[in-house]
PATI-896827 format. One line per 5 residues: number of its first residue (from 0); their letters; for each residue y, x, z of N, C-alpha, C, O, CB. Coordinates in Angstrom, 1 decimal, always signed. Each point is the difference from the previous one (the first is absolute). Glycine has a CB too. Layout:
<sites>
NUM = A = Y:X:Z:Y:X:Z:Y:X:Z:Y:X:Z:Y:X:Z; ...
</sites>
This chain:
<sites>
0 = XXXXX = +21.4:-20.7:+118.8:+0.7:+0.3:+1.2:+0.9:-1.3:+0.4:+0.9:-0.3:-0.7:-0.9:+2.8:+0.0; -0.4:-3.1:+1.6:+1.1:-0.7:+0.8:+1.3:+0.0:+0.0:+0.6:+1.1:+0.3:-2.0:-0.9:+0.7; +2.1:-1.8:-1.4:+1.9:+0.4:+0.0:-0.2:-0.7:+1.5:-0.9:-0.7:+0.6:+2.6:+0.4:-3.6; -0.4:+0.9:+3.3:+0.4:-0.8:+1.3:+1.1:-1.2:-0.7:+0.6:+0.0:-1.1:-0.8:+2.4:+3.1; +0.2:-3.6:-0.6:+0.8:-1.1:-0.5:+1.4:+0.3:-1.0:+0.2:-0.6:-1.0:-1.1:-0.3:+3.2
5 = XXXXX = +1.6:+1.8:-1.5:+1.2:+0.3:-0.6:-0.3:+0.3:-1.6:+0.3:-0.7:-1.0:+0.7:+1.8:+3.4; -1.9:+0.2:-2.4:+0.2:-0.1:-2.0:-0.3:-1.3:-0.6:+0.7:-0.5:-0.8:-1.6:+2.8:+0.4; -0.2:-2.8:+1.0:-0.5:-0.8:-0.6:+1.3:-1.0:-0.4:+0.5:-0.1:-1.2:-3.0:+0.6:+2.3; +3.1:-1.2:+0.1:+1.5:-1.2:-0.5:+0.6:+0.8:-0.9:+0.2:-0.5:-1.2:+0.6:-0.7:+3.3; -0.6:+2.7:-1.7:+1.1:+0.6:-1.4:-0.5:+0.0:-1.1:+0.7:-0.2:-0.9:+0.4:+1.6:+2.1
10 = XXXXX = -2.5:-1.0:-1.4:-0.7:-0.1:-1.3:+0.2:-1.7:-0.6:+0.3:-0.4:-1.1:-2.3:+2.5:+1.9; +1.9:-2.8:+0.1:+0.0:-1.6:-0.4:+1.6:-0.5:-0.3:+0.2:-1.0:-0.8:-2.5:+0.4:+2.4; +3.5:+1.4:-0.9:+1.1:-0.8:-0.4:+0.2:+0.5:-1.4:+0.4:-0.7:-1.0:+0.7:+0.4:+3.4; -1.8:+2.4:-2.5:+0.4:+0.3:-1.1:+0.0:-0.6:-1.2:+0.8:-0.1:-0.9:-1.0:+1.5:+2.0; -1.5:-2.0:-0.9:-0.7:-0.7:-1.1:+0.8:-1.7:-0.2:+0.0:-0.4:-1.2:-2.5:+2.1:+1.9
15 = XXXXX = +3.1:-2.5:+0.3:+0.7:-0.8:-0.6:+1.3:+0.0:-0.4:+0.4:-0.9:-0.8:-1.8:+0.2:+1.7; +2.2:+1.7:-0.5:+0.9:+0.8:-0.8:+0.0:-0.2:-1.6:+0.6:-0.7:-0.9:-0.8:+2.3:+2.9; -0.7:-0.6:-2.0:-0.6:+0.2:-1.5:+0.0:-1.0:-0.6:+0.7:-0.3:-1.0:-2.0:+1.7:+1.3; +0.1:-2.6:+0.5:+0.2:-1.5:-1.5:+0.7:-0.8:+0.4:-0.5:-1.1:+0.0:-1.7:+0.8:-1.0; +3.7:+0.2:+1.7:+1.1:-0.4:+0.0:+0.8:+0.9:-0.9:+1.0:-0.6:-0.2:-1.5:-0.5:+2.3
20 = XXXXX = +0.5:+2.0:-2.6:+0.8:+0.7:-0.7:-1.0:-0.6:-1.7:+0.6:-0.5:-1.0:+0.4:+3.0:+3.3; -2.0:-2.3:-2.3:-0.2:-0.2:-1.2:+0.4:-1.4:-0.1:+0.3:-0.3:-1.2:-1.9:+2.1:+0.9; +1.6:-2.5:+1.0:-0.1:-1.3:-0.3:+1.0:-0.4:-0.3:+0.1:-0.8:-0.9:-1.6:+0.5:+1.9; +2.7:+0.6:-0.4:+1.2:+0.2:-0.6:+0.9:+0.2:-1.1:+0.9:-0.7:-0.4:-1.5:+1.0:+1.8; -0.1:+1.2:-2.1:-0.3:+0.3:-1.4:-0.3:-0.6:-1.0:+0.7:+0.1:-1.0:-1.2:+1.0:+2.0
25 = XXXXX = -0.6:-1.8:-0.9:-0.5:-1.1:-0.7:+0.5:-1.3:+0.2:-0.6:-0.9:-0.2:-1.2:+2.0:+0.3; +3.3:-1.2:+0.4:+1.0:-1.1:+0.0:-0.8:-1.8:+0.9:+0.3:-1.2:-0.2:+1.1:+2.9:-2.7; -2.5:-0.8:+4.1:-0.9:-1.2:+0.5:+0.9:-0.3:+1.3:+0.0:+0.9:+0.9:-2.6:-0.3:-1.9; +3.2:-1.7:+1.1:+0.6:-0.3:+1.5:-0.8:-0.3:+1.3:-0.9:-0.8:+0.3:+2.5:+0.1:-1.8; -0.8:+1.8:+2.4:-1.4:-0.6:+1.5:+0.4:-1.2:+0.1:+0.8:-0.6:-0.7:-1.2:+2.5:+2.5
30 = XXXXX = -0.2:-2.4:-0.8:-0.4:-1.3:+0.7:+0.9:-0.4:+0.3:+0.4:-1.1:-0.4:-2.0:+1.5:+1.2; +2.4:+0.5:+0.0:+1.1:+0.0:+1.4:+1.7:-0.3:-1.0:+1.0:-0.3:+0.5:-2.9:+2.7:+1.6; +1.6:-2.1:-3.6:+1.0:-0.1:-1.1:+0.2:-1.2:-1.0:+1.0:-0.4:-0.5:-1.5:+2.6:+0.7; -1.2:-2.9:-0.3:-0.1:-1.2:-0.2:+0.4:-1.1:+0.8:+0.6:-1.0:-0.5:-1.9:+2.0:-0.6; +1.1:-0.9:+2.2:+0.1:-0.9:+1.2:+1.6:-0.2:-0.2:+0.8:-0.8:-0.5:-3.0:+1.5:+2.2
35 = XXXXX = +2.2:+0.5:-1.2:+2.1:-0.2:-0.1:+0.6:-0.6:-1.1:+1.0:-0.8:+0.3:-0.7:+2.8:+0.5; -0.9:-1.8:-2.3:+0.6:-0.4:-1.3:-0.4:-1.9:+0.6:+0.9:-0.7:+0.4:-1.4:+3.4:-2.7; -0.4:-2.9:+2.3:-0.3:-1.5:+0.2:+1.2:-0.4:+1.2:+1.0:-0.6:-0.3:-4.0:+0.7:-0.4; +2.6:+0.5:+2.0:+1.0:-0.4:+0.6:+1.8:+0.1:-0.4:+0.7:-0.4:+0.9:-2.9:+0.8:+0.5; +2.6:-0.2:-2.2:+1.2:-0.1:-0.4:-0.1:-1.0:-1.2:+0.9:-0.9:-0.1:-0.3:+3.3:+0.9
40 = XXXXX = -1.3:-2.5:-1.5:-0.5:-1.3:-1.1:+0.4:-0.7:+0.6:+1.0:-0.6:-0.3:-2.9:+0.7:-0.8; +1.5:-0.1:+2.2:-0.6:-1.7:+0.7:+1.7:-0.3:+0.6:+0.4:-1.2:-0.3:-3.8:+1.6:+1.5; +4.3:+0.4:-0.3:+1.3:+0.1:+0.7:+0.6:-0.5:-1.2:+0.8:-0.9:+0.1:-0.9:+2.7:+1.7; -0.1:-1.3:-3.2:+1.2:-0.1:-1.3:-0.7:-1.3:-0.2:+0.9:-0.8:-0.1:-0.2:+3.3:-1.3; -1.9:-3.1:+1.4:-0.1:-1.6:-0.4:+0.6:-0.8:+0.6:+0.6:-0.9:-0.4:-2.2:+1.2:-0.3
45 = XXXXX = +1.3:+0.0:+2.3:+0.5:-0.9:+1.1:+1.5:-0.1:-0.1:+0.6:-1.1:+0.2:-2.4:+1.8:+1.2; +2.5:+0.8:-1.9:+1.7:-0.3:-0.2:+0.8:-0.8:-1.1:+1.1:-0.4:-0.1:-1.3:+2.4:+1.2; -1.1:-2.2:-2.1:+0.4:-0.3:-1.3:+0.1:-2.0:+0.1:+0.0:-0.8:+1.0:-1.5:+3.5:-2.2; +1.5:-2.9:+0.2:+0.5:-1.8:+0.2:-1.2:-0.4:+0.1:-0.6:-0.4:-1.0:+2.5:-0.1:-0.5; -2.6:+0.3:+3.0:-1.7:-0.4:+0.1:+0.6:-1.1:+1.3:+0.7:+0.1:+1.0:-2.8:+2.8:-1.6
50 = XXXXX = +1.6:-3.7:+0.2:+0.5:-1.6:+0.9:-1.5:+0.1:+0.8:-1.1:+0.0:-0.4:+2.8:-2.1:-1.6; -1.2:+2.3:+3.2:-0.8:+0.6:+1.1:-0.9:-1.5:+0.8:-1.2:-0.3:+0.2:+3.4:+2.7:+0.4; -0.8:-3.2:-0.4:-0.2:-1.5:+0.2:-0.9:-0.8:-0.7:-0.9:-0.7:+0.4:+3.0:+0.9:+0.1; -1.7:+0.2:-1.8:-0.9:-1.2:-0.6:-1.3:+0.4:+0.1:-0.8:-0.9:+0.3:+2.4:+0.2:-1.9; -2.1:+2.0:+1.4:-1.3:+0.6:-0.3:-0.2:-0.7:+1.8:-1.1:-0.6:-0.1:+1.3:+3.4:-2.1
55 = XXXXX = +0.1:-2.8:+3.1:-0.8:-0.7:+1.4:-0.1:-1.0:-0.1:-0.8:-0.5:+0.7:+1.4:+1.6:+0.8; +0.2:-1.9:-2.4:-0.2:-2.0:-0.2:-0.9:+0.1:-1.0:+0.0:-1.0:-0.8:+2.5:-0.4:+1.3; -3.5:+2.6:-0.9:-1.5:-0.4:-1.3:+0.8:+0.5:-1.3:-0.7:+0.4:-0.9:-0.6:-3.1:+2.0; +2.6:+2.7:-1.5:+0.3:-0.1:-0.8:-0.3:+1.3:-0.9:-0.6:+0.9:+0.6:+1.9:-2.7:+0.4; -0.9:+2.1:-2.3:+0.0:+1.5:-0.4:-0.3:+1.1:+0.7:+0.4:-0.2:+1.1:+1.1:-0.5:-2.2
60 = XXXXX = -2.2:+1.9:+1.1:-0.1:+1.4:+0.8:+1.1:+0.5:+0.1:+0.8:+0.3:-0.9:-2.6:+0.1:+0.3; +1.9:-0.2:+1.7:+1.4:+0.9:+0.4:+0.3:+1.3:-0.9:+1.1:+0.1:-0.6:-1.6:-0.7:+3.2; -0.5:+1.5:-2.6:-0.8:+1.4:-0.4:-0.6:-0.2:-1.0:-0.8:-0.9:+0.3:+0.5:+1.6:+1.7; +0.0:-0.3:-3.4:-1.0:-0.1:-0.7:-0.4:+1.6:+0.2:+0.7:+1.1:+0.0:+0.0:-3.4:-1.7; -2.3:+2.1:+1.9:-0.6:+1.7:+0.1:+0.2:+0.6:-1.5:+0.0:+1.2:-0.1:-2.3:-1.7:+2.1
65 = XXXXX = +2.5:-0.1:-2.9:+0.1:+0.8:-1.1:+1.1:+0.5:+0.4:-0.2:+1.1:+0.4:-1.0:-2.1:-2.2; +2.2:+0.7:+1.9:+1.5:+0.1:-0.2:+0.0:+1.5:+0.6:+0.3:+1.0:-0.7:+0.7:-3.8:+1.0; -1.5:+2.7:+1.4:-0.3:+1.1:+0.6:-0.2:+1.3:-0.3:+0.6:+1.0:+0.2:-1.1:-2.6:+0.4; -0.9:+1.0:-1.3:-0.7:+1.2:-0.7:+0.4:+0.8:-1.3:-0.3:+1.2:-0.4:-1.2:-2.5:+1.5; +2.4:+0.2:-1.6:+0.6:+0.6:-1.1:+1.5:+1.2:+0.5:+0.3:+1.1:-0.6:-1.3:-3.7:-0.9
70 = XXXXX = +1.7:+2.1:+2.8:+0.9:+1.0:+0.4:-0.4:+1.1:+0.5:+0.6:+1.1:-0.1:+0.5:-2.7:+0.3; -3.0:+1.0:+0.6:+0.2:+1.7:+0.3:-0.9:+1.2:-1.0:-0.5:+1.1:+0.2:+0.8:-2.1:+2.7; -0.4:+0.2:-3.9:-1.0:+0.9:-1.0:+1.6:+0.7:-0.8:+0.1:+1.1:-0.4:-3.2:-3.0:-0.1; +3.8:+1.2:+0.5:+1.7:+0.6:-0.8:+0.6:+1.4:+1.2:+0.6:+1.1:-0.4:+0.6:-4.3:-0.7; -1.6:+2.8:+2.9:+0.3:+0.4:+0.3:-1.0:+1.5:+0.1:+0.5:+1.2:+0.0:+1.0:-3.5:+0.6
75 = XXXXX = -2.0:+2.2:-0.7:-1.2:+1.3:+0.1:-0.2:+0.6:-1.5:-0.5:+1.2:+0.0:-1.1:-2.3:+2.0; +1.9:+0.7:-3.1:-0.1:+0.7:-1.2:+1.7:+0.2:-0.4:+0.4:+1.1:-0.4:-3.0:-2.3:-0.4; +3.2:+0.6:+0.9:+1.3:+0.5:-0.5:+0.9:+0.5:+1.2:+0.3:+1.2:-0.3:-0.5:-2.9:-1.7; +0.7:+1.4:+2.9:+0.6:+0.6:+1.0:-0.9:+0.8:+0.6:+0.6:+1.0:+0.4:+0.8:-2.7:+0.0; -2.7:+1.9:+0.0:-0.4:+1.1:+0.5:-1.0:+0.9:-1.1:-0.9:+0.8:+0.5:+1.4:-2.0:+1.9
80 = XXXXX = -0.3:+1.1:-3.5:-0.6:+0.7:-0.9:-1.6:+0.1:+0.0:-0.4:+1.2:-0.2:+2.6:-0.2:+0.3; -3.0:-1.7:+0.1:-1.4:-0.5:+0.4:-0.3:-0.5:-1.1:+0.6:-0.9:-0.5:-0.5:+0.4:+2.8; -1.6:+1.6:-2.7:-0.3:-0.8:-1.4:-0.7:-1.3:+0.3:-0.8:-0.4:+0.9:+0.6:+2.7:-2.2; +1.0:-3.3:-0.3:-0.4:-1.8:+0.4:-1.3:-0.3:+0.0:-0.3:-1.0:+0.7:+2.0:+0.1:-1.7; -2.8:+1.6:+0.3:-1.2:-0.8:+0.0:-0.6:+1.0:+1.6:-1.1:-0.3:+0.3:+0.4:-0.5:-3.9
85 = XXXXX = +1.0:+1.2:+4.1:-0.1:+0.8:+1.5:+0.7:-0.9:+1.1:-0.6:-0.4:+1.0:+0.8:+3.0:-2.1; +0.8:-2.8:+0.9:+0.9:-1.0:+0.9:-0.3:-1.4:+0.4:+0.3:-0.7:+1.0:+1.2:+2.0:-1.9; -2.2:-1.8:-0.8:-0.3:-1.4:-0.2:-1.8:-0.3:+1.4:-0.2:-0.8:+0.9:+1.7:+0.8:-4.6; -2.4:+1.1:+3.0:-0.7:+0.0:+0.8:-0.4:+0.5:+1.6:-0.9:-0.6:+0.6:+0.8:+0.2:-2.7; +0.9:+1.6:+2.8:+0.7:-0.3:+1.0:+0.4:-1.3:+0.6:-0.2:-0.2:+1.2:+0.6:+1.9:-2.1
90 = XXXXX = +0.2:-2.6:+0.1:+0.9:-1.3:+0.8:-1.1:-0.7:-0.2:-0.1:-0.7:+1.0:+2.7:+0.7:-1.5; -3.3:-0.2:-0.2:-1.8:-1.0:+0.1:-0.8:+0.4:+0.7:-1.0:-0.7:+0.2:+0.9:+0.1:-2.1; +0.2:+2.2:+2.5:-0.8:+0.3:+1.1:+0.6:-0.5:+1.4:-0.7:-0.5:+0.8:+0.0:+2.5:-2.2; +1.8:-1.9:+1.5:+0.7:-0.2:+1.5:+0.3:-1.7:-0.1:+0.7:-0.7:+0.8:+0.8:+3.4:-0.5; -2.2:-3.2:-1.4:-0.2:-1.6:+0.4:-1.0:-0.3:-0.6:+0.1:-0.9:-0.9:+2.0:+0.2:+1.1
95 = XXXXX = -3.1:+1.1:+0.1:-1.2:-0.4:-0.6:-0.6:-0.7:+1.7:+0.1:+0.4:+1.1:-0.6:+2.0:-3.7; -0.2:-3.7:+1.9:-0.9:-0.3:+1.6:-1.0:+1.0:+0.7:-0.7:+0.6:-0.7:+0.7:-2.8:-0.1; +0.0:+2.2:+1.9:-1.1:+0.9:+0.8:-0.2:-0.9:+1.1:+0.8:-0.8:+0.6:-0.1:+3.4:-1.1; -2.5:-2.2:+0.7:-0.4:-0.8:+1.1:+0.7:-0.5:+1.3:+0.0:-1.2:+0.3:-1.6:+2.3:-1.2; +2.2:-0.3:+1.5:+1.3:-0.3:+1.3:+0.7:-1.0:-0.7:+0.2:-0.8:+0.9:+0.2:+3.1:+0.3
100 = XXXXX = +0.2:-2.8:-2.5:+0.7:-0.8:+0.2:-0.9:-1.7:+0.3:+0.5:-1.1:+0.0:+1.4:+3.1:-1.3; -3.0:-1.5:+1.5:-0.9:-1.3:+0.1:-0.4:-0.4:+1.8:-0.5:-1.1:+0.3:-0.8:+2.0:-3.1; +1.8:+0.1:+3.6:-0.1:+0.0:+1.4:+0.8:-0.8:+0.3:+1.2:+0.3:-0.3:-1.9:+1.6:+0.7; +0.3:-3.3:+0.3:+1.0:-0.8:+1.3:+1.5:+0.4:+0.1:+1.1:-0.5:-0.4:-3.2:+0.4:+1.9; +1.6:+1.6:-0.7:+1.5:+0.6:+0.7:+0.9:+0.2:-0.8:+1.2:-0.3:+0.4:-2.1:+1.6:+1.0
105 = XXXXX = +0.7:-0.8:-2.9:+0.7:+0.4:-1.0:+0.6:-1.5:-0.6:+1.1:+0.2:-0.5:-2.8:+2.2:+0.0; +1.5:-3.1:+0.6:+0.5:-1.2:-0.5:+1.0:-1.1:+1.0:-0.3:-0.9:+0.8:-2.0:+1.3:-2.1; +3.3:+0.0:+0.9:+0.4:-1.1:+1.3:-0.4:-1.5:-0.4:-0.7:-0.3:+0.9:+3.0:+1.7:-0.2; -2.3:-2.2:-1.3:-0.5:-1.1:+0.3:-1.3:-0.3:+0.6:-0.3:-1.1:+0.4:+1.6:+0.9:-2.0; -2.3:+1.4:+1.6:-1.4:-0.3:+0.9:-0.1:+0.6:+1.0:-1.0:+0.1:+0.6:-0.2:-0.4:-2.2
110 = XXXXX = +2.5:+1.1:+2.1:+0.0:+0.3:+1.1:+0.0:-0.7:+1.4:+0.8:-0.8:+0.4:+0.0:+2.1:-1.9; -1.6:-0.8:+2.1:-0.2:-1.3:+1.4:+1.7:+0.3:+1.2:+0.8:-0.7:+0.7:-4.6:+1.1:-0.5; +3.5:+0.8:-0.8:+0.7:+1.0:+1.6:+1.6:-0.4:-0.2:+0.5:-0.5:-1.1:-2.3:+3.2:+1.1; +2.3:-2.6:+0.9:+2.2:-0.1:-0.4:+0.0:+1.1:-0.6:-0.3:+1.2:+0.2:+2.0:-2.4:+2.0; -0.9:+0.1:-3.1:+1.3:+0.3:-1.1:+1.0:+0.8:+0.4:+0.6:-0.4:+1.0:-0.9:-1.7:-1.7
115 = XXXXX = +0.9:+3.2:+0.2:+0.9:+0.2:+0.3:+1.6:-0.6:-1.2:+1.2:+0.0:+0.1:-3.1:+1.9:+1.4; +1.0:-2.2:-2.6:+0.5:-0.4:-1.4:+1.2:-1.7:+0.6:-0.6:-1.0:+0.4:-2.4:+2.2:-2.3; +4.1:-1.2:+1.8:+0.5:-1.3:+0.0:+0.7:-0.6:-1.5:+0.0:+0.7:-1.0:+0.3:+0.0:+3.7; +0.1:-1.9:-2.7:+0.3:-0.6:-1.3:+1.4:+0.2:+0.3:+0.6:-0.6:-0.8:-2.6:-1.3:+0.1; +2.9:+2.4:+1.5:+1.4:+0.0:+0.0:+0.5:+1.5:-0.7:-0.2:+1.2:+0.5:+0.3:-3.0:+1.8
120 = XXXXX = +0.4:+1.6:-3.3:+0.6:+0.5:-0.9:+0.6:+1.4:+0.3:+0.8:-0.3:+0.9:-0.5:-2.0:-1.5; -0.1:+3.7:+0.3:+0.4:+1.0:+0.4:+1.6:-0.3:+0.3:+0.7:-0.5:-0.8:-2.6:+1.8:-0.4; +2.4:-1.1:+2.4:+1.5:+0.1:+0.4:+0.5:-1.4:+0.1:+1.2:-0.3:+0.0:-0.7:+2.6:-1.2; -1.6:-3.1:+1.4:+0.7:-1.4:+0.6:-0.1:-0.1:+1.2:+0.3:-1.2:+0.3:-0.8:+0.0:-1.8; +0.2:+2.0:+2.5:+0.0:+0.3:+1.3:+1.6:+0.6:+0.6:+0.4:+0.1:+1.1:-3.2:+0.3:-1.6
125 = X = +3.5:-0.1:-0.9:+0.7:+1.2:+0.7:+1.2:-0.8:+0.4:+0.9:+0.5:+0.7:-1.7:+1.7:-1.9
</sites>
C-alpha cells in the first residue's frame, strides 16, 4: 500500500530521531558538535600567546593543529561527556581530506575568481 509524502518524511524524521538518540547514548558526537568543539580550540589558540606576526614573516606556526585538536578532543570528552576513543575519531572524520578540497574554487590560492579574503587584520579598519 502506498504512503503518501507526509508519512513517509514523518517515518524518515522518526527514523533519524532514533539514530540521533542512539548515537548519543553511545557517547558519539554529531558533526554539528565537533565542528563547534574545534571551532572554539581554534578562538582559545588564537587568544592564547600565538605571535600572529611572526607566523606571516615565515616564522614559527601561529596555530599548531595538534594543539587544536588536542583542545577540542578535552573539549568533547570531558566538558561534554563524549566518549574519547568516539570523540577522537569524530574529530579525524570532520578533518579528514575529501575530494572537494582538491577543487580550484575550494582553494583560495587557485582560485581565478575575486577574493573576498583580505590580508588586513580583523578590526584594523575600525
Amino acid at each position: 500500500m502506498p504512503r503518501t509524502i507526509a508519512e513517509i518524511r514523518r517515518h524518515d524524521r522518526e527514523r533519524k530521531r532514533q539514530q540521533r538518540a542512539a548515537a548519543a547514548a553511545a557517547g558519539i558526537p554529531n558533526s554539528a558538535q565537533v565542528h563547534n568543539a574545534i571551532a572554539e580550540a581554534l578562538a582559545f589558540a588564537a587568544a592564547s600567546d600565538v605571535n600572529i606576526e611572526a607566523a606571516k614573516a615565515g616564522q614559527q606556526p601561529a596555530i599548531e593543529v595538534r594543539h587544536v585538536l588536542s583542545a577540542a578532543h578535552k573539549i568533547l570528552a570531558v566538558r561534554l561527556g563524549f566518549d574519547g576513543e568516539a570523540s577522537h575519531k569524530a574529530l579525524l572524520k570532520a578533518l579528514a581530506p575529501r575530494p572537494e578540497h582538491r577543487w580550484p574554487s575550494y582553494i583560495p590560492s587557485r582560485y581565478a575568481g575575486p577574493m573576498p579574503l583580505t590580508d588586513t587584520p580583523i578590526g584594523a579598519h575600525d
